[in-house]
C-alpha positions as CSV (number, residue, x, y, z in Angstrom):
1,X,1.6,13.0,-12.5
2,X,0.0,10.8,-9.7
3,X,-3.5,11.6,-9.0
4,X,-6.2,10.3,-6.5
5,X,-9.8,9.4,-6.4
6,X,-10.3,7.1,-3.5
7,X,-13.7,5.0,-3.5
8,X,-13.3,3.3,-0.7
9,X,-11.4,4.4,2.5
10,X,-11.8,3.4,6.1
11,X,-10.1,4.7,9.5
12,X,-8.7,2.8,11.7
13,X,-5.9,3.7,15.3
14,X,-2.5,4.0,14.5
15,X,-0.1,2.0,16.1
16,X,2.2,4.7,16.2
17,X,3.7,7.9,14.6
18,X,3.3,7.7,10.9
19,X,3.9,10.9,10.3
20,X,6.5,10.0,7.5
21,X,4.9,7.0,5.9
22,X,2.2,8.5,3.9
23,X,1.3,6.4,0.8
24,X,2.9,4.0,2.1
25,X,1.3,0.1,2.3
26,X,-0.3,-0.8,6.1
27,X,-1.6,-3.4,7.6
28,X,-3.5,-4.1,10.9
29,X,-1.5,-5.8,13.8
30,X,-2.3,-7.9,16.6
31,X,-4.0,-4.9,18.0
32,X,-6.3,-3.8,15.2
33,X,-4.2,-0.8,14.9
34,X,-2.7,0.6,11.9
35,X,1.0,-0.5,11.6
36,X,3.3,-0.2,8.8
37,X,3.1,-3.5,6.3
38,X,6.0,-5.7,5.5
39,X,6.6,-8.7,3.0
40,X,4.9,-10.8,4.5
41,X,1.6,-9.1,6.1
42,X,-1.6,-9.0,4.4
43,X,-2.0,-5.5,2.9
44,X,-4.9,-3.5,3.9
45,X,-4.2,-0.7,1.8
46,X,-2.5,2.8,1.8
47,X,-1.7,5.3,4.3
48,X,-3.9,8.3,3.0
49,X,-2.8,10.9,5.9
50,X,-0.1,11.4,8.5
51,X,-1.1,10.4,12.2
52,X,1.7,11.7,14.1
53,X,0.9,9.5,16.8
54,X,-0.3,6.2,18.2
55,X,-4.1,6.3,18.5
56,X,-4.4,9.4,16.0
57,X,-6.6,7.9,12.8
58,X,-5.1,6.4,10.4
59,X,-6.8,6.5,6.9
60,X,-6.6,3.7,4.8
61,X,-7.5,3.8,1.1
62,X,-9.0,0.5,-0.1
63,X,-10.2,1.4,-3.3
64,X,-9.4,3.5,-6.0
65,X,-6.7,5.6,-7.4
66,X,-3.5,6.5,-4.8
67,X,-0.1,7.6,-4.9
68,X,1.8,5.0,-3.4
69,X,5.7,5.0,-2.3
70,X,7.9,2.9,-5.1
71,X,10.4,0.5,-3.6
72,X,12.4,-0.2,-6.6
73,X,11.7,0.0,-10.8
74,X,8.3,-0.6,-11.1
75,X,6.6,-0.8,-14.4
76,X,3.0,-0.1,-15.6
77,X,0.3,-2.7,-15.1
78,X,2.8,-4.3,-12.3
79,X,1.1,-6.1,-9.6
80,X,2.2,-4.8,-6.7
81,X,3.2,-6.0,-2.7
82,X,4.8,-4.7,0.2
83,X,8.5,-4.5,0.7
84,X,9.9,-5.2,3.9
85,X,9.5,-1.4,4.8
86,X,6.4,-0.6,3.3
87,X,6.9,0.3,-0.3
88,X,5.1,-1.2,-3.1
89,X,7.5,-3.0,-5.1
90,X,6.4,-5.7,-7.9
91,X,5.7,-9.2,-7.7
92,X,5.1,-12.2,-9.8
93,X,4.9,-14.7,-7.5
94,X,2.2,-17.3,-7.6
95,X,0.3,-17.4,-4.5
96,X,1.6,-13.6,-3.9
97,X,-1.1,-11.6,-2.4
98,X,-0.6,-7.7,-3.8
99,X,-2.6,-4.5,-3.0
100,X,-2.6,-2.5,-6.2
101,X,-1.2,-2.0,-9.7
102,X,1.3,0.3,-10.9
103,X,-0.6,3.3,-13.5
104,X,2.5,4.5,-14.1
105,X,6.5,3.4,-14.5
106,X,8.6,4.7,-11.0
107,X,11.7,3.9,-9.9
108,X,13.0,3.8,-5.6
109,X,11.5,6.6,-3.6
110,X,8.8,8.0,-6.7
111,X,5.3,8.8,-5.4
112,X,3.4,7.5,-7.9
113,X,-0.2,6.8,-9.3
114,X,-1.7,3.0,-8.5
115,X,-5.0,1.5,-8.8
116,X,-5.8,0.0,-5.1
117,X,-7.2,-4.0,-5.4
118,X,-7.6,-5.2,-2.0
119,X,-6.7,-8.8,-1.0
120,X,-5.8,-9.4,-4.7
121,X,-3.7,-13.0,-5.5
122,X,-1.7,-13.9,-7.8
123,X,-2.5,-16.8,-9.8
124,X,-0.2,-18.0,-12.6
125,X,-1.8,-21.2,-14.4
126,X,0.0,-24.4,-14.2
């Protein structure tokens, strides 16, 4: 069962209406406004509520223990990174950044438990 203690948390404007991207991964645009993350954003962390419109505030967890949105098998201790439509999904990548790791196995579409790490990389020795 996914639980959550968030340490660290921060508001920010959303971009738009989030309403149905809770625990999903964000990022900030060109606007400094919350905005759903791709693959290739830098993560700021995880939607914690539901703004249901541009300008509402956004929570972002940082830090701690979230429930996050799966995109695709994901297995404990996986490092994890934005898919192209906001769900964590794992990477091994060198050079990846990721936003959390997986406490728990999930498969596409499970809420599950993560610890946040923000602005992690990966680094695989040569």
């Amino acid at each position: 069962m996914a639980r959550e203690l968030i340490l660290l948390s921060h508001s920010w404007r959303a971009s738009a209406d989030l309403s149905s991207y809770i625990y999903y991964a964000v990022q900030l645009d060109s606007n400094g406004e919350v905005a759903l993350a791709n693959a290739t954003s830098e993560t700021l962390g995880i939607l914690q509520n539901a703004p249901d419109a541009q300008y509402e505030e956004a929570e972002v967890g940082m830090i701690g223990f979230s429930k996050a949105k799966a995109g695709g098998t994901i297995s404990i201790f996986d490092k994890l990174a934005p898919d192209a439509n906001g769900k964590l999904a794992a990477t091994t990548t060198d050079g990846d950044d990721y936003v959390a790791v997986a406490l728990e196995a999930a498969v596409e579409n499970d809420v599950f438990q993560v610890f946040l790490v923000p602005f992690g990389v990966i680094s695989n020795p040569s």
